[in-house]
C-alpha positions as CSV (number, residue, x, y, z in Angstrom):
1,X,95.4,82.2,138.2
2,X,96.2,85.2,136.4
3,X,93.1,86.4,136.6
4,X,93.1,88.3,139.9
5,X,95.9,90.7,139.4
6,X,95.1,91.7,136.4
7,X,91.8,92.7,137.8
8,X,93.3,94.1,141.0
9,X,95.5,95.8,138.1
10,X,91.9,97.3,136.1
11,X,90.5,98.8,139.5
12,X,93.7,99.9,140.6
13,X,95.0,102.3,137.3
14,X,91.0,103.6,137.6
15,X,91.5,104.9,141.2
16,X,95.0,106.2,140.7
17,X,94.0,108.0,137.3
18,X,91.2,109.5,139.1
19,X,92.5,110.2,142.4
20,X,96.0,111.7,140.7
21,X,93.8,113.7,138.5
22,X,91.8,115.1,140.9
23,X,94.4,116.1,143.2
24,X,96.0,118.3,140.6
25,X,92.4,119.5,140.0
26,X,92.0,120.6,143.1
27,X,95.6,122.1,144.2
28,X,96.6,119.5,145.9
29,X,99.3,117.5,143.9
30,X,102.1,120.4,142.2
31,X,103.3,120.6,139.4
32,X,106.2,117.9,139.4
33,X,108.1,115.0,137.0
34,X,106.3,112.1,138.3
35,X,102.7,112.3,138.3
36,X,99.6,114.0,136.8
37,X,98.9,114.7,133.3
38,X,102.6,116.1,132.0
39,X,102.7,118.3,129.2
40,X,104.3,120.9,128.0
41,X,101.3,123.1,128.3
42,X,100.4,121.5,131.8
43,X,103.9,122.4,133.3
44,X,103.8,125.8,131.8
45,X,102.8,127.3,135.2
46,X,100.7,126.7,138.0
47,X,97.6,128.1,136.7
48,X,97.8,126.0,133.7
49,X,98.5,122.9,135.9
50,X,95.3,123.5,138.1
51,X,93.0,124.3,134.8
52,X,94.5,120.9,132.8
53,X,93.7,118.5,135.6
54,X,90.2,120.6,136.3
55,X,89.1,120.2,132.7
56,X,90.6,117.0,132.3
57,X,88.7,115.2,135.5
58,X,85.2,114.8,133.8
59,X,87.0,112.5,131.2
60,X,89.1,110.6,133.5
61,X,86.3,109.8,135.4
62,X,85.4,107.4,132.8
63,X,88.0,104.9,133.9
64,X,86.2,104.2,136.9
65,X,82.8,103.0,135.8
66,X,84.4,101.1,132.9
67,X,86.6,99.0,135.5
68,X,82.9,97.7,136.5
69,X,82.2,97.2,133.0
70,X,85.5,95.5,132.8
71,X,85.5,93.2,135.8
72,X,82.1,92.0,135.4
73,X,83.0,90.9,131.6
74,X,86.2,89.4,133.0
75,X,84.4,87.4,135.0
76,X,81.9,86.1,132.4
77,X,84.5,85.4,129.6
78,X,86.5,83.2,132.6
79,X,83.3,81.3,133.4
80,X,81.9,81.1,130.3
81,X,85.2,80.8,127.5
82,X,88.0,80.2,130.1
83,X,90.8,81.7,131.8
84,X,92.2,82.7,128.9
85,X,89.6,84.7,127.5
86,X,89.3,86.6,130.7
87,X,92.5,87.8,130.6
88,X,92.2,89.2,127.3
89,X,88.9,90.9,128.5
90,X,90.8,92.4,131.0
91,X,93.9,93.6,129.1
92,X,91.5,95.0,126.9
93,X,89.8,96.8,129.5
94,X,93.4,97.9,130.3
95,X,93.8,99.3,126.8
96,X,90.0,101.3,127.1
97,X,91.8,102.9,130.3
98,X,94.7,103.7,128.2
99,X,92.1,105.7,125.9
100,X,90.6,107.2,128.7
101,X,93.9,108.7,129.5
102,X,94.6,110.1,126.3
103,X,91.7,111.9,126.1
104,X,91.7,112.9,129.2
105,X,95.5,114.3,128.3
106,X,94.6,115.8,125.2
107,X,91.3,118.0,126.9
108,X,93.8,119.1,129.8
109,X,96.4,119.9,127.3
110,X,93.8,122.2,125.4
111,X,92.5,123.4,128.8
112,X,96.4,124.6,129.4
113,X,96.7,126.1,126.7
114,X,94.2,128.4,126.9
115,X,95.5,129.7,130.2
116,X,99.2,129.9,129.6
């Protein structure tokens, strides 16, 4: 059954887009090459590292309440249409994250900018 880790997957990239995000937000995570939104305005300095993540949490946030959404539609597509159709529920919620990211990218990277 596919079905569970792809919606272990969905809950998981929510918490770690959040948490990540939030860290950076708050000081926490440095500037580095491995996580946290990675621009070239973001990495311009520390300050602009700190504002990106800060203006860029209200977006990411989104990610978590639309795992819920996600999950519970997984779960009625599976009973109702079939495995199959859950996991395209889910990768779709996947792709919605993906969206979430960008955005949430594209307001830090404005956010940078400003400061840099």
């Amino acid at each position: 059954m596919a079905l569970i880790p792809l919606a272990l997957s969905v809950v998981l990239v929510a918490v770690m887009i959040v948490v990540v995000t939030r860290m950076a937000a708050e000081g926490r995570l440095v500037r580095n090459g491995s996580a946290g939104i990675r621009t070239r305005h973001t990495q311009a300095s520390d300050a602009a590292w700190v504002a990106g993540h800060a203006a860029a949490l209200p977006a990411v946030r989104r990610a978590v309440p639309l795992a819920v959404v996600t999950l519970v539609l997984m779960g009625a597509a599976y009973a109702t249409l079939g495995e199959g159709w859950g996991i395209g529920t889910g990768l779709l919620g996947l792709a919605a994250q993906t969206a979430v990211l960008l955005q949430g990218a594209a307001v830090a990277n404005r956010a940078a900018r400003s400061v840099a």
